[in-house]
DSSP file (Angstrom, degrees, kcal/mol; ACC not computed):
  #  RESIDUE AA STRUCTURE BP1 BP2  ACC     N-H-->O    O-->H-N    N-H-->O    O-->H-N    TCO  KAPPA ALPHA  PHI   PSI    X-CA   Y-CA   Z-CA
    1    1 A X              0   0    0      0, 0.0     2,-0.2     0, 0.0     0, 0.0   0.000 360.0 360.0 360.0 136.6  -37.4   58.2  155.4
    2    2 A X     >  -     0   0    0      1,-0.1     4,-1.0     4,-0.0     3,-0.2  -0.613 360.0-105.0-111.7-173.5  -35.8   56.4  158.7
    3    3 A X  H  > S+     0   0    0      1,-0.3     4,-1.1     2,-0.2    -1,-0.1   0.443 121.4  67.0-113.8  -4.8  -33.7   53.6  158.7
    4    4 A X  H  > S+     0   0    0      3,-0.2     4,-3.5     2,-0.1    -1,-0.3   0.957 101.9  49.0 -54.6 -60.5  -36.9   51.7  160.0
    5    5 A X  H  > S+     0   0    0      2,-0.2     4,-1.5    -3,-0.2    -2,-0.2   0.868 114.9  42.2  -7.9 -76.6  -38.7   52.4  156.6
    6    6 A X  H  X S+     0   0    0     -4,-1.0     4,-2.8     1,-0.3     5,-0.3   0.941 112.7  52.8 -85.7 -50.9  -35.9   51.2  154.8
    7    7 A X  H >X S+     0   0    0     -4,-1.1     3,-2.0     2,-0.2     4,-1.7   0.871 115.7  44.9 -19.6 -77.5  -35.3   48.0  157.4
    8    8 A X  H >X S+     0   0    0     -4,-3.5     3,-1.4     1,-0.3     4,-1.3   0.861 109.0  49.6 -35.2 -65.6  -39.0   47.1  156.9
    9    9 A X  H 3X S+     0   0    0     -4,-1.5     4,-1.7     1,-0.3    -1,-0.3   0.644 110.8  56.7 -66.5 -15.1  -39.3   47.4  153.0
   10   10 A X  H <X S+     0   0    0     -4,-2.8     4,-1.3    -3,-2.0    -1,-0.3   0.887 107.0  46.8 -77.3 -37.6  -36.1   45.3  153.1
   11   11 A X  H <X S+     0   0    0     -4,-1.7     4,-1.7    -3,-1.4     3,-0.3   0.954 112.1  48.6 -40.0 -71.0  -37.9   42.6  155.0
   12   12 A X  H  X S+     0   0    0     -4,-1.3     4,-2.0     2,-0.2    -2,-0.2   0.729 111.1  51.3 -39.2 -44.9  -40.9   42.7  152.7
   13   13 A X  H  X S+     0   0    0     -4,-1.7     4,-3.1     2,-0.2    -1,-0.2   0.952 114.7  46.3 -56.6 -45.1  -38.5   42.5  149.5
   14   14 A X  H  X S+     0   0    0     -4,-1.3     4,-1.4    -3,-0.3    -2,-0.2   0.871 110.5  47.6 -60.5 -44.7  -37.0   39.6  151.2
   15   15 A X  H >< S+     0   0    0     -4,-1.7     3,-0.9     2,-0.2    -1,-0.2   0.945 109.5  59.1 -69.0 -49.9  -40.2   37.8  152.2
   16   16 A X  H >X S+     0   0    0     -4,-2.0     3,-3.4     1,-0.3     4,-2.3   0.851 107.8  43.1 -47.1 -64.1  -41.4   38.4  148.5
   17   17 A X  H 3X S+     0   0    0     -4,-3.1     4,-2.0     1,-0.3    -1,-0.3   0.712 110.1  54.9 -60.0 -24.0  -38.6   36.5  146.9
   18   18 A X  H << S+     0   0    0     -4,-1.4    -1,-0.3    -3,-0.9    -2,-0.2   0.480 111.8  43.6 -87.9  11.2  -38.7   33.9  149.2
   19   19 A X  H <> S+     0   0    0     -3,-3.4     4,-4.8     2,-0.1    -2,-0.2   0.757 111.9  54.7 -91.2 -41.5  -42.4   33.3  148.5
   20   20 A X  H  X S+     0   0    0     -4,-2.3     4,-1.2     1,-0.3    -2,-0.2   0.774 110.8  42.8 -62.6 -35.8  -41.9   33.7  144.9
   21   21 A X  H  X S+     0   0    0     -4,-2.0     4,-6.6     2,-0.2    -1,-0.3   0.805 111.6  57.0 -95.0  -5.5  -39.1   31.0  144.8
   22   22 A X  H  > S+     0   0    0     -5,-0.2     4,-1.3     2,-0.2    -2,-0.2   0.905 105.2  47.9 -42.9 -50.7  -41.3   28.8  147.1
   23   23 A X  H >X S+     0   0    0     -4,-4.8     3,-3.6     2,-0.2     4,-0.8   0.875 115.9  57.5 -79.7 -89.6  -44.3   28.9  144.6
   24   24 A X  H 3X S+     0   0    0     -4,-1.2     4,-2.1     1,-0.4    -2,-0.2   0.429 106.8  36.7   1.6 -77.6  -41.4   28.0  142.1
   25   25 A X  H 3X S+     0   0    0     -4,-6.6     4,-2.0     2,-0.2    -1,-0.4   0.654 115.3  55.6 -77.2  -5.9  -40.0   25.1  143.2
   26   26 A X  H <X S+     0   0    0     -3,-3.6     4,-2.9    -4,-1.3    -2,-0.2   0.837 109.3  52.2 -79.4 -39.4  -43.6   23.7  144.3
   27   27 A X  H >X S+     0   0    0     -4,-0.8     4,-1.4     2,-0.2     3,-0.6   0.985 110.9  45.2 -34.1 -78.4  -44.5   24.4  140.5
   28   28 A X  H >X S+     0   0    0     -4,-2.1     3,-1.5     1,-0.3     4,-0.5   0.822 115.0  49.9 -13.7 -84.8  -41.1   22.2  139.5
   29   29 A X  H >X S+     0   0    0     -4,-2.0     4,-2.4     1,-0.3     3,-1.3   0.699 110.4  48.3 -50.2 -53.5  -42.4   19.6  142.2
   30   30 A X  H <X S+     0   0    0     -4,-2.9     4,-1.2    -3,-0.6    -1,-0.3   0.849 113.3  54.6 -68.0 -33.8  -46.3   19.5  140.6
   31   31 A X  H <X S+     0   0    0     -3,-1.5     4,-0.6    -4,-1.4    -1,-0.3   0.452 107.0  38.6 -77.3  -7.2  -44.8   19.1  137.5
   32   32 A X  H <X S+     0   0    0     -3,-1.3     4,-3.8    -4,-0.5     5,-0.3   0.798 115.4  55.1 -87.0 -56.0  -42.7   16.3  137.7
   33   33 A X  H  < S+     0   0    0     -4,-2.4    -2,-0.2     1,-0.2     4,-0.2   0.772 109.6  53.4 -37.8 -32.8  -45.3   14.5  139.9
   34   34 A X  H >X S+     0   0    0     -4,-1.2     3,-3.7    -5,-0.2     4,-1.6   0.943 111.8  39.6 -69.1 -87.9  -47.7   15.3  136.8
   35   35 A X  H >X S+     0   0    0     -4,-0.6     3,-1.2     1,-0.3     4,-0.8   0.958 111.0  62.0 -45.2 -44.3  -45.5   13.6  134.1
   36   36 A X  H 3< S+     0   0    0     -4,-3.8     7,-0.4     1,-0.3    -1,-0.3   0.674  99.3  56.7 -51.6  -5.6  -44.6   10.7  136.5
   37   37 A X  H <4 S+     0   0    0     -3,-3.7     3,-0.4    -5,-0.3    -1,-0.3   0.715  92.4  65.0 -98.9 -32.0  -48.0   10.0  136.6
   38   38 A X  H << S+     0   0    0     -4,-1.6    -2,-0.2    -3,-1.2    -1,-0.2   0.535 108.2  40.5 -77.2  -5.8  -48.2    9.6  133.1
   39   39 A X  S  < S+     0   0    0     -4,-0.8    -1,-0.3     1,-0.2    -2,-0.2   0.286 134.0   5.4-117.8  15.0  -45.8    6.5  133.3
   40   40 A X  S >  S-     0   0    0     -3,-0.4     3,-1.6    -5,-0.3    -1,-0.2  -0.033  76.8-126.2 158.8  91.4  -47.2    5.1  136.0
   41   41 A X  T 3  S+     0   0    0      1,-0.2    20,-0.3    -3,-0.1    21,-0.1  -0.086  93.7  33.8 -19.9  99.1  -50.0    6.0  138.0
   42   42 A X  T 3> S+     0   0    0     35,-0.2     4,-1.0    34,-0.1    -1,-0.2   0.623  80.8 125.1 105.8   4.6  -49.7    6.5  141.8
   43   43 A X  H <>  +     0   0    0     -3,-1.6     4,-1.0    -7,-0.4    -2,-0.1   0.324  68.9  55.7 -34.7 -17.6  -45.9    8.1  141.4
   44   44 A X  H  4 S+     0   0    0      2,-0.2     6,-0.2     3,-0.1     4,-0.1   0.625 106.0  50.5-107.2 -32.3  -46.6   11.1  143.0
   45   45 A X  H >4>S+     0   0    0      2,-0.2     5,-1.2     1,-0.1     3,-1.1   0.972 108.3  49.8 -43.8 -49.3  -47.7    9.2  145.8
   46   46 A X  H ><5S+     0   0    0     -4,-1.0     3,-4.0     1,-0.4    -2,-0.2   0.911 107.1  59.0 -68.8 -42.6  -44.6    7.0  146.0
   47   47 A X  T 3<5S+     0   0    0     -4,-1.0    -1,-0.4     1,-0.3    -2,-0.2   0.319 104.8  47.6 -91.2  13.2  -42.7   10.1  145.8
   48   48 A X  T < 5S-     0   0    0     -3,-1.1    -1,-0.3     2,-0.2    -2,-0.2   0.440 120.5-103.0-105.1   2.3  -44.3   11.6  149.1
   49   49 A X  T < 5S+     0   0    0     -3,-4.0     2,-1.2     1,-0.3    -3,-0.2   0.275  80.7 135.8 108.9 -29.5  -43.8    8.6  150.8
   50   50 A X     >< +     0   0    0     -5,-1.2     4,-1.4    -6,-0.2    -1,-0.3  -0.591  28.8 168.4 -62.6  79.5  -47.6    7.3  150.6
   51   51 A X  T >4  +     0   0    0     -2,-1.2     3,-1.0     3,-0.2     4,-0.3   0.960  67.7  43.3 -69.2 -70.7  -46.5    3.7  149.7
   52   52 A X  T 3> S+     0   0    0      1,-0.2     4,-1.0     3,-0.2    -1,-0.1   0.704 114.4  45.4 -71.1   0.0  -49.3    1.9  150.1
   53   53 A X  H 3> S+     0   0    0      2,-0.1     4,-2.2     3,-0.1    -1,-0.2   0.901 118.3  54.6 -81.4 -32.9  -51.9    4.4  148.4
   54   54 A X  H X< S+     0   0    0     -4,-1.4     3,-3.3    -3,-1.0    -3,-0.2   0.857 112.6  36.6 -26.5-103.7  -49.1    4.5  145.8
   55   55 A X  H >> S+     0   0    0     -4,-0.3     3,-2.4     1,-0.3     4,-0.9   0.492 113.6  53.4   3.0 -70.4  -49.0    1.1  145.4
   56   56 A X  H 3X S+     0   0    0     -4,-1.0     4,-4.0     1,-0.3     3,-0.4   0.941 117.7  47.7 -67.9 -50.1  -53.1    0.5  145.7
   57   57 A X  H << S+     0   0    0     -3,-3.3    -1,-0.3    -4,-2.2     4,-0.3   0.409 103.5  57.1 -95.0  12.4  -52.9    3.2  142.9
   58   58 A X  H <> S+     0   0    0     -3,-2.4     4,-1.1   -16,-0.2    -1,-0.3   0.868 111.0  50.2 -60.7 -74.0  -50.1    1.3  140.9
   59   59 A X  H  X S+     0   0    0     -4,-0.9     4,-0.9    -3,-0.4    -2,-0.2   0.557 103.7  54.4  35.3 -94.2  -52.6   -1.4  140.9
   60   60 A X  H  X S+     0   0    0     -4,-4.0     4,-2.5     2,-0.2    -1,-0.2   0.624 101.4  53.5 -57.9 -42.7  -55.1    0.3  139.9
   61   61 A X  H  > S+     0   0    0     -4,-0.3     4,-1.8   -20,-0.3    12,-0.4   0.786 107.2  56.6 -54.0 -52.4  -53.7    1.7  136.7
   62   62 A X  H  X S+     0   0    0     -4,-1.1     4,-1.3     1,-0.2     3,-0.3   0.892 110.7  37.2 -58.4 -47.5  -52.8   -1.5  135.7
   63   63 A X  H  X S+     0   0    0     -4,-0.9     4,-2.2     2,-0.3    -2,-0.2   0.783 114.4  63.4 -77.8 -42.1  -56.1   -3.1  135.8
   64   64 A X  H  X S+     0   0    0     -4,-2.5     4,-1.7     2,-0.2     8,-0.3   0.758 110.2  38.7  -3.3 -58.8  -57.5    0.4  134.5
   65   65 A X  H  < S+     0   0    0     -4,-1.8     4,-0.3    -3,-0.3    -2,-0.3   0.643 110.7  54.4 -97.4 -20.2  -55.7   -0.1  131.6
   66   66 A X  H  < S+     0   0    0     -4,-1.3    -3,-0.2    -5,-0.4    -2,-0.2   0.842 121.5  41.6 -68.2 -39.0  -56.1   -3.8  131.0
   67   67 A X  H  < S+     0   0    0     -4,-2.2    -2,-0.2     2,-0.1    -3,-0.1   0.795 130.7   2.4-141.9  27.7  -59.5   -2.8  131.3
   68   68 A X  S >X S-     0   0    0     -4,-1.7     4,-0.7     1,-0.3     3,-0.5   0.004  97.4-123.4-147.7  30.4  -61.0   -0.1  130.0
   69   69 A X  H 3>  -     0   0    0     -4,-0.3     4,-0.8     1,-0.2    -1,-0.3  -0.244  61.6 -23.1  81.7-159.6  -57.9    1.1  128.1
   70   70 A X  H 3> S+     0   0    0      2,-0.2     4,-4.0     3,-0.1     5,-0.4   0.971 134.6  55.3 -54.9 -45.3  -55.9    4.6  128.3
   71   71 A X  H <> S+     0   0    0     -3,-0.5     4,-4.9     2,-0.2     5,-0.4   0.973 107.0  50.7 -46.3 -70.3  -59.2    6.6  129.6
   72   72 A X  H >X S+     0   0    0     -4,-0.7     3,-2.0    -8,-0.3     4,-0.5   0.635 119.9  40.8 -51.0 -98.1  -59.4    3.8  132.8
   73   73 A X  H 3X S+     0   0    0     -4,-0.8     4,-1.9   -12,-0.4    -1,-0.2   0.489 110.9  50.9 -57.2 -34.8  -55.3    4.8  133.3
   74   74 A X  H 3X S+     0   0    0     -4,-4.0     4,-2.0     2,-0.2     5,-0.3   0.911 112.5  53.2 -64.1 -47.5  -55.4    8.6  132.8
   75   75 A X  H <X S+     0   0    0     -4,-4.9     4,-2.6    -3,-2.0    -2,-0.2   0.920 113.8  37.7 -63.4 -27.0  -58.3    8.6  135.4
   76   76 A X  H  X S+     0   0    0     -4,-0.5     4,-2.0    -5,-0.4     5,-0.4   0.857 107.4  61.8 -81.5 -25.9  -56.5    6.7  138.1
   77   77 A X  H  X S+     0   0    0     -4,-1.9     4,-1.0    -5,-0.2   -35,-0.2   0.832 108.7  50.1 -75.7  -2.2  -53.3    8.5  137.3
   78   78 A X  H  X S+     0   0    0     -4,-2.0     4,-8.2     2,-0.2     5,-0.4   0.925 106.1  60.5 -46.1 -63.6  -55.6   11.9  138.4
   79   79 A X  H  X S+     0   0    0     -4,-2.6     4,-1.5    -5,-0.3     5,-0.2   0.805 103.5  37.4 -41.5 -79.2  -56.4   10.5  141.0
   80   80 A X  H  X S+     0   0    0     -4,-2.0     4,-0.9     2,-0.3    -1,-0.2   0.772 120.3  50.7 -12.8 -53.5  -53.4    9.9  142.5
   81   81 A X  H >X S+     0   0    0     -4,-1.0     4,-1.6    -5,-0.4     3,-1.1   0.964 109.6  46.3 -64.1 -50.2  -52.2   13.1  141.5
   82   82 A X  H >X>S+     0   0    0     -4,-8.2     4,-1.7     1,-0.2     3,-0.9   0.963 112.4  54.6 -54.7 -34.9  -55.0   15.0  142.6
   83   83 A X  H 3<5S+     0   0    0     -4,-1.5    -1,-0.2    -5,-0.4    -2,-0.2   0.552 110.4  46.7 -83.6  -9.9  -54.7   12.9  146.0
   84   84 A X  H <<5S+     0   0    0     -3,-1.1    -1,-0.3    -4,-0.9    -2,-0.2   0.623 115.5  44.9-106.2   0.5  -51.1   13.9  146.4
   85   85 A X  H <<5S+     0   0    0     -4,-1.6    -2,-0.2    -3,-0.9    -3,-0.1   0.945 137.2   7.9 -84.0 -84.4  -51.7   17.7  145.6
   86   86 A X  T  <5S-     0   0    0     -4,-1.7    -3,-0.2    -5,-0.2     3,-0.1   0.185  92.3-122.7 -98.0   3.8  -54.6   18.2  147.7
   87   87 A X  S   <S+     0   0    0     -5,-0.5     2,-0.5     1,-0.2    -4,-0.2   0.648  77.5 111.5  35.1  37.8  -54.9   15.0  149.7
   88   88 A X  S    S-     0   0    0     -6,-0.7    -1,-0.2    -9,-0.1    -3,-0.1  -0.791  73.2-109.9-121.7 171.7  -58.5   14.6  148.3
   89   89 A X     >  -     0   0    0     -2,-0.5     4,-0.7     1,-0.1    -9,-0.0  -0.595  33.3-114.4 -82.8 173.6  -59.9   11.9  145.8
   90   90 A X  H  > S+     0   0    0      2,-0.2     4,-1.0   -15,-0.1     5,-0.3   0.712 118.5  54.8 -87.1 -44.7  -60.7   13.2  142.5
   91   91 A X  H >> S+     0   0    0      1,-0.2     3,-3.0     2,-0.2     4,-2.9   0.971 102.0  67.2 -54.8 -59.7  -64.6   12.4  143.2
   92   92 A X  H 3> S+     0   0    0      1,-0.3     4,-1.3     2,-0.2    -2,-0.2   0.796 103.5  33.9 -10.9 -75.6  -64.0   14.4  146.1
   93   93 A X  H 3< S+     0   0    0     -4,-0.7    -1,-0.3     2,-0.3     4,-0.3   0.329 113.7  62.4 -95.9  25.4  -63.5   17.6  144.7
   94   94 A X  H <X>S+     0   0    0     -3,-3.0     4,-2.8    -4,-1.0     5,-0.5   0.739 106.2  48.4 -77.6 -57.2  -65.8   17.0  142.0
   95   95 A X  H  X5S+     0   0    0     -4,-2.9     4,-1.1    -5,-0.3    -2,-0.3   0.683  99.8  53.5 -56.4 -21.2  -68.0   16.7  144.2
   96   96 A X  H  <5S+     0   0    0     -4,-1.3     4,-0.3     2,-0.1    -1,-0.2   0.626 111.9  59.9 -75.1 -10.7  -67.6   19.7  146.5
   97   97 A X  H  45S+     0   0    0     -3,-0.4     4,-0.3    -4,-0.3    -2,-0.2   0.819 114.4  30.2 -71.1 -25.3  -67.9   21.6  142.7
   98   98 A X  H >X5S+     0   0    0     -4,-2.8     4,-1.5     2,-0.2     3,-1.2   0.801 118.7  52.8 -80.1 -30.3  -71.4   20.2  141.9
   99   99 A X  T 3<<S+     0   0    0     -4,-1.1     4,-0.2    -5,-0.5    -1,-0.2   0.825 107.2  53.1 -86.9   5.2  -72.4   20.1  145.0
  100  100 A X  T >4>S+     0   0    0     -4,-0.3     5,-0.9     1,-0.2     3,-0.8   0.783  98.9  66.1 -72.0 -25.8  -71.3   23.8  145.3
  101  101 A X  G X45S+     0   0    0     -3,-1.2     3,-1.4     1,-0.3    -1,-0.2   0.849 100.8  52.1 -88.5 -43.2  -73.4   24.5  142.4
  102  102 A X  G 3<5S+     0   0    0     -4,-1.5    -1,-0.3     1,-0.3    -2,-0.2   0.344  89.2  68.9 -96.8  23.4  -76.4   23.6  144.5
  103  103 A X  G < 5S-     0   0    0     -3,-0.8    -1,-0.3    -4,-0.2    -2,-0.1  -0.399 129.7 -65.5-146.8  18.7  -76.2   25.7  147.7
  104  104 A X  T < 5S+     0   0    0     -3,-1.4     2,-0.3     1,-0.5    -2,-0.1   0.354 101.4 119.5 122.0 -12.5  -76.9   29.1  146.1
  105  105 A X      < -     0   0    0     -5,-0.9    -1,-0.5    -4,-0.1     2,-0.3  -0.709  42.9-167.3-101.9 148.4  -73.5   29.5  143.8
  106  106 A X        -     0   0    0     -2,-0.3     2,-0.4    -3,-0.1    -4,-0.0  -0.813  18.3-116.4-119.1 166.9  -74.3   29.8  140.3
  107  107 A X        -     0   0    0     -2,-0.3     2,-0.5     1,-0.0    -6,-0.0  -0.785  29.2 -98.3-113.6 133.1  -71.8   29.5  137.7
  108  108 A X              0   0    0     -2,-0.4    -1,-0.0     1,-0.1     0, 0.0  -0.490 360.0 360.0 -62.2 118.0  -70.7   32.1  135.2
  109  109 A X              0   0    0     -2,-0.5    -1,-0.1    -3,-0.0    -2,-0.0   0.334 360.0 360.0 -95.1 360.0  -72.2   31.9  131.9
């Protein structure tokens, strides 16, 4: 083995762990953003900096839950969440899964 080998595989160990606490702490992060959401819709926005989609989705929650109860506030607080995860709306990527459904992919049964 030459001391290139070992050089490399030390790189590669190195890179590994630093993916592995990367995925960590981005876990941590989705999962505070998650629970924040559950006291108040459009928190994981605020906490990327997106005030006013925050805000709009602040809003929203409220008048969500004034008027169609917990369901209307658990959907906007997705929203938000999904929209700070993946920077899509939740219709969004509902829609690219149905509409996936219809362009030849079938779904496991």
């Amino acid at each position: 083995m030459t001391n290139d080998t070992i050089q490399n595989d030390g790189q590669a160990v190195a890179a590994s762990e630093l993916s592995l606490q990367t995925s960590s702490v981005q876990a941590a992060a989705r999962g505070i953003k998650l629970v924040a959401e559950l006291v108040l819709p459009g928190a994981s926005l605020l906490a990327d900096g997106k005030i006013a989609q925050g805000g709009a989705h602040v809003v929203a929650g409220i008048a969500a839950r004034a008027l169609l109860g917990p369901i209307g506030f658990i959907l906007v607080a997705a929203n938000s969440y999904t929209r700070s995860v993946t920077g899509k709306h939740i219709h969004e990527l509902v829609g690219q899964s149905v509409g996936g459904l219809g362009h030849g992919e079938r779904s496991a049964h």
